[in-house]
C-alpha positions as CSV (number, residue, x, y, z in Angstrom):
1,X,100.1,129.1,107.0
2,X,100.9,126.1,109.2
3,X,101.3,123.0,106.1
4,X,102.4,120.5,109.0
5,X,100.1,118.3,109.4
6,X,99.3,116.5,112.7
7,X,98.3,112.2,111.4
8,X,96.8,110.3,113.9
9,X,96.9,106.8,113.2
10,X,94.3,104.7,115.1
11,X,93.8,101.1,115.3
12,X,91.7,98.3,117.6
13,X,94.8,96.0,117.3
14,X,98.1,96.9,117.5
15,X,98.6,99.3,114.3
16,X,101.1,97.7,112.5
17,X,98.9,97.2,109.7
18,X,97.9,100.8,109.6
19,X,101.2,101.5,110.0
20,X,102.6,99.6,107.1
21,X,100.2,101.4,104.7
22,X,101.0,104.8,106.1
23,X,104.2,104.6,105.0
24,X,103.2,103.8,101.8
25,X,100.9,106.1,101.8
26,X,103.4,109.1,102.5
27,X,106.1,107.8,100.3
28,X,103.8,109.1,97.2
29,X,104.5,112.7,98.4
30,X,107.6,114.8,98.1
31,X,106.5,117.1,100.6
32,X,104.2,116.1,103.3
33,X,105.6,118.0,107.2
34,X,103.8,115.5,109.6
35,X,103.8,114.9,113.1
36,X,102.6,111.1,113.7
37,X,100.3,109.7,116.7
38,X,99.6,106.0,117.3
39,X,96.5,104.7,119.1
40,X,96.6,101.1,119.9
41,X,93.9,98.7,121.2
42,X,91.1,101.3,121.0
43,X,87.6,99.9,121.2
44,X,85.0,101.9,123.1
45,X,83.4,105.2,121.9
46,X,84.7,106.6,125.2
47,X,88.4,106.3,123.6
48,X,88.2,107.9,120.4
49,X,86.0,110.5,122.5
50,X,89.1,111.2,123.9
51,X,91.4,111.5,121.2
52,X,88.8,113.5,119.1
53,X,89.3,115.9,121.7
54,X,92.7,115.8,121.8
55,X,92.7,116.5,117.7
56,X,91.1,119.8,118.0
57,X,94.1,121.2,120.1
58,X,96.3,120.6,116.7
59,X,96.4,122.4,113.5
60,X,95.4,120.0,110.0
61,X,94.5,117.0,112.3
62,X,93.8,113.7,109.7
63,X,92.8,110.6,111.1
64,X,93.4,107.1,109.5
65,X,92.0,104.3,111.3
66,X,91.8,100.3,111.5
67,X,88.7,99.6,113.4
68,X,86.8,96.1,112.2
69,X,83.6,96.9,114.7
70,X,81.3,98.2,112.3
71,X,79.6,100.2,114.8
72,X,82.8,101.7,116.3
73,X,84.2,103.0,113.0
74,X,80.6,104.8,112.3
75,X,80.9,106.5,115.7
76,X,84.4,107.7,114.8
77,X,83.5,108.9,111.3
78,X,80.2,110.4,112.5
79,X,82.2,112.0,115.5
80,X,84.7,112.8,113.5
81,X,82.3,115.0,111.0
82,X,80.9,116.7,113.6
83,X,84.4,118.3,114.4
84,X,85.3,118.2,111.3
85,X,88.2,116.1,111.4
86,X,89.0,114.2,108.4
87,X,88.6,110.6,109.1
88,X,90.0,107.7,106.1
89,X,89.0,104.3,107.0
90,X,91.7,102.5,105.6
91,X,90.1,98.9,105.1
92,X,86.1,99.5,105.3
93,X,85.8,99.7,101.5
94,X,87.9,97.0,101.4
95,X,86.2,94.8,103.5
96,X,82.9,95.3,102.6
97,X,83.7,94.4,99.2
98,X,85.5,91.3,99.7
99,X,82.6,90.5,101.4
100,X,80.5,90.5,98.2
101,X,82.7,89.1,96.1
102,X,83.5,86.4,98.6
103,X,79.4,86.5,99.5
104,X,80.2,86.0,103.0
105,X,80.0,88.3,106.1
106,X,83.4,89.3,107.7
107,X,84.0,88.1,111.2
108,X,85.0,91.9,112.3
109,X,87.2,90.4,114.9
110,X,90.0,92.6,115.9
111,X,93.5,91.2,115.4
112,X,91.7,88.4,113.6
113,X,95.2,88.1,111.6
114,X,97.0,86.7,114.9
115,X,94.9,83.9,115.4
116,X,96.4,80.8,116.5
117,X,96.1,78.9,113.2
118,X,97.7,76.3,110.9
119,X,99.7,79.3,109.2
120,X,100.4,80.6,112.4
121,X,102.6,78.1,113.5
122,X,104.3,77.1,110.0
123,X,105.5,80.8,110.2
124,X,106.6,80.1,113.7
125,X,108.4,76.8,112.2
126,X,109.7,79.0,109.5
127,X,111.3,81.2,112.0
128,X,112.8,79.1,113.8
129,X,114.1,77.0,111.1
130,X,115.8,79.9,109.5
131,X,117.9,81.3,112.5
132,X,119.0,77.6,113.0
133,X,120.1,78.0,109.2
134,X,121.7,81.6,109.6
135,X,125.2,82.3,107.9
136,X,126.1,78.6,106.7
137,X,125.1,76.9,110.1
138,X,123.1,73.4,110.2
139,X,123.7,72.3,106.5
140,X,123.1,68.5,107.0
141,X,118.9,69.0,106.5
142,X,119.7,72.2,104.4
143,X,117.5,70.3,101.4
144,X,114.2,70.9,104.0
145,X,114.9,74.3,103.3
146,X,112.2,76.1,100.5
147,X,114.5,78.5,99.7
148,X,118.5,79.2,100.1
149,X,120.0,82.0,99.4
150,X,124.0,82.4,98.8
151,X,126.3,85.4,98.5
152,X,129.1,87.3,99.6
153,X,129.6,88.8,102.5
154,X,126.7,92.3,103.3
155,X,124.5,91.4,100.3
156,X,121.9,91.3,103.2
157,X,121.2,87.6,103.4
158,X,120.0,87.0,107.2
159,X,118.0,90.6,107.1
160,X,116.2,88.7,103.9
161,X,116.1,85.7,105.0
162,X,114.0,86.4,108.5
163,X,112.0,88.8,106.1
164,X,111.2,85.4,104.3
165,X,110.9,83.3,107.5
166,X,107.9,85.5,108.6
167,X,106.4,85.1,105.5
168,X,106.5,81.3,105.9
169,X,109.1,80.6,104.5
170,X,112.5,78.1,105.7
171,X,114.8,80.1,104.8
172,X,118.9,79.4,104.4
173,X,121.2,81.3,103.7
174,X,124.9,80.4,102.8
175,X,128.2,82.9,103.1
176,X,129.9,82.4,99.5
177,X,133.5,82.5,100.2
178,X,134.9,80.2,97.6
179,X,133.6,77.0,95.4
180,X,134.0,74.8,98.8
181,X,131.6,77.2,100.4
182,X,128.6,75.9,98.8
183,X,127.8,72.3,100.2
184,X,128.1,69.1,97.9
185,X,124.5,68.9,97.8
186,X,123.7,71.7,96.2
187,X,126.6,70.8,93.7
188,X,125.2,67.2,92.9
189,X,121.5,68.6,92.7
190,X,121.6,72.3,92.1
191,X,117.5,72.1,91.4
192,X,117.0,70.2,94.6
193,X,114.9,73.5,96.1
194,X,114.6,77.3,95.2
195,X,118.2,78.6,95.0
196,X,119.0,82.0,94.7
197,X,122.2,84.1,94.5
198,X,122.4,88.0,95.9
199,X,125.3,90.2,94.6
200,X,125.6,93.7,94.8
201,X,128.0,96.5,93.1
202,X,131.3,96.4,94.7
203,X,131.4,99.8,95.7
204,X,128.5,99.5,97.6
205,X,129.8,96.4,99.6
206,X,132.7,98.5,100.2
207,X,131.3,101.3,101.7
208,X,128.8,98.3,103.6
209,X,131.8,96.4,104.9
210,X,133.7,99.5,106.1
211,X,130.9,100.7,108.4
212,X,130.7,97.2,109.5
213,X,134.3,96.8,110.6
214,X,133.8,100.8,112.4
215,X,130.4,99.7,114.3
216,X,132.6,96.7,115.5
217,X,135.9,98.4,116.3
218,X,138.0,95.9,113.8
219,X,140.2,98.0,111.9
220,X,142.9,95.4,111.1
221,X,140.8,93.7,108.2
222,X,142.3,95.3,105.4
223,X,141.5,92.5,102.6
224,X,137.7,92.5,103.8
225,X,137.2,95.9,102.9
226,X,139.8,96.1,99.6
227,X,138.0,97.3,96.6
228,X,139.6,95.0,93.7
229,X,139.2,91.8,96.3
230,X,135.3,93.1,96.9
231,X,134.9,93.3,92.6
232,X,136.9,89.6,92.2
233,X,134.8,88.3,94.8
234,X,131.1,89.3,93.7
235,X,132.6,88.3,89.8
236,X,133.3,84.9,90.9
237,X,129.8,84.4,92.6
238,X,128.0,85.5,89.4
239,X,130.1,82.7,87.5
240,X,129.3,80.6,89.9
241,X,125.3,81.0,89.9
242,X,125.8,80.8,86.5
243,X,127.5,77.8,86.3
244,X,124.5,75.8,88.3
245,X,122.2,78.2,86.6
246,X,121.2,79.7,89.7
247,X,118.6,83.1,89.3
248,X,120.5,86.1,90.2
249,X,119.4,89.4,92.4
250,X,121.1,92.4,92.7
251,X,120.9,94.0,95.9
252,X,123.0,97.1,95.7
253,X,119.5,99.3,95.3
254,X,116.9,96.8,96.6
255,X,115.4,97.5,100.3
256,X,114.9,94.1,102.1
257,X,111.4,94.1,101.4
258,X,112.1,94.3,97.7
259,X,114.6,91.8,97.7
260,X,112.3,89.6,99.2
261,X,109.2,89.8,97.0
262,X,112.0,89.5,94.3
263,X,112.5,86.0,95.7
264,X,108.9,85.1,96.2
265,X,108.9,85.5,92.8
266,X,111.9,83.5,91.7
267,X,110.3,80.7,94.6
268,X,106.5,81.0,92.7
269,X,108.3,80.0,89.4
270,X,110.1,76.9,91.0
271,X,107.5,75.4,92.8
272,X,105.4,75.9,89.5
273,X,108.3,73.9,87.4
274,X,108.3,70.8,90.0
């Protein structure tokens, strides 16, 4: 028996929303053998037509799908039935009761998300705010920032900061080297926006750093990558956050994604003290 299963992932926009939740969706299951299709932009019958057919030259075809059209996504599912492909709309349900509770009707636009709006362009801001404010450059407006972030070297601070940045958030973030590192207006007003420090174990930075130094062909480095320096290092950055009672994260098992929300958080709780 053939348990590889053929996921076809089909959207009226671009996908990357029903792409995000796929991989959610699979990381739930140990084993799951998959082959993957993406079909962008699709919004006539005569498209998923197409692909329907295409899904019956494959063993255990599933289809998960984005489409807003109301009358679209019925001609899939009904379509879909007929061959008996299994078709999951991922945000109908969803839709259609947030539309109750709301008691509105939904626009069914597709890619309604990327419309040019007011939150478009303060993530836009944000963006470009934050790769001004990369690795310690740009301090002198650092205060317009809504969130800095300090650490030692490969405790993923830029990766995590334009994670923030397209979340709206001016983000910078701030190599800790030594006490001189951090600017003196952070050390006169250590509350004066959402500060957060990132460490990580030093064995992971070790490993980090090494491969660092390899992918750029530096092998001279030696104290970059030493193991006590690494551990005195991230020791003195804890004092230091807390000595301006700064919230700590620890990175060492944290994707960017959860380091981030971990932020958020920390940020939600600021702006709720001010």
């Amino acid at each position: 028996m053939n348990d590889t299963y053929n996921i076809y992932l089909i959207s009226d926009s671009t996908g990357e929303t029903l792409d995000r939740i796929f991989t959610a969706l699979k990381a739930q299951f140990e084993k799951f053998d998959h082959n993957l299709v993406h079909y962008s932009f699709t919004r006539t019958e005569n498209q998923i037509s197409k692909i329907l057919d295409e899904t019956k030259k494959k063993n255990n075809p599933i289809i998960l799908y984005t489409i807003v059209d109301n009358s679209l996504a019925k001609f899939l599912s009904q379509e879909g039935n007929k061959k008996e492909v299994p078709c999951f709309n991922v945000l109908g349900d969803l839709i259609l009761n947030f539309s109750k509770v709301l008691n509105q009707k939904a626009t069914n636009i597709p890619s309604g998300q990327h419309v040019l709006n007011e939150e478009y362009y303060k993530r836009i801001e944000a963006i470009q705010f934050t790769m001004n404010h990369d690795d310690g450059n740009s301090l002198k407006d650092i205060e317009k920032s809504d969130i800095i972030l300090l650490g030692v070297s490969r405790t993923s601070k830029t990766p995590t900061s334009i994670y923030l940045a397209n979340r709206g958030f001016k983000t910078s973030n701030i190599p800790l080297i030594n006490n001189n590192s951090i600017p003196e207006k952070l050390k006169n007003n250590p509350k004066i926006t959402c500060i957060v420090g990132l460490i990580a174990e030093a064995t992971r930075l070790h490993d980090v750093r090494k491969n660092r130094l390899i992918t750029i062909k530096e092998i001279e480095n030696t104290k970059y990558t030493k193991l006590d320096k690494i551990q005195s290092e991230v020791d003195d950055s804890r004092k230091t956050f807390k000595k301006y009672q700064w919230p700590i994260i620890d990175v060492t098992r944290k994707s960017v994604e959860e380091t981030a929300a971990s932020v958020i958080k920390i940020h939600e709780i600021y702006a709720n003290k001010k």
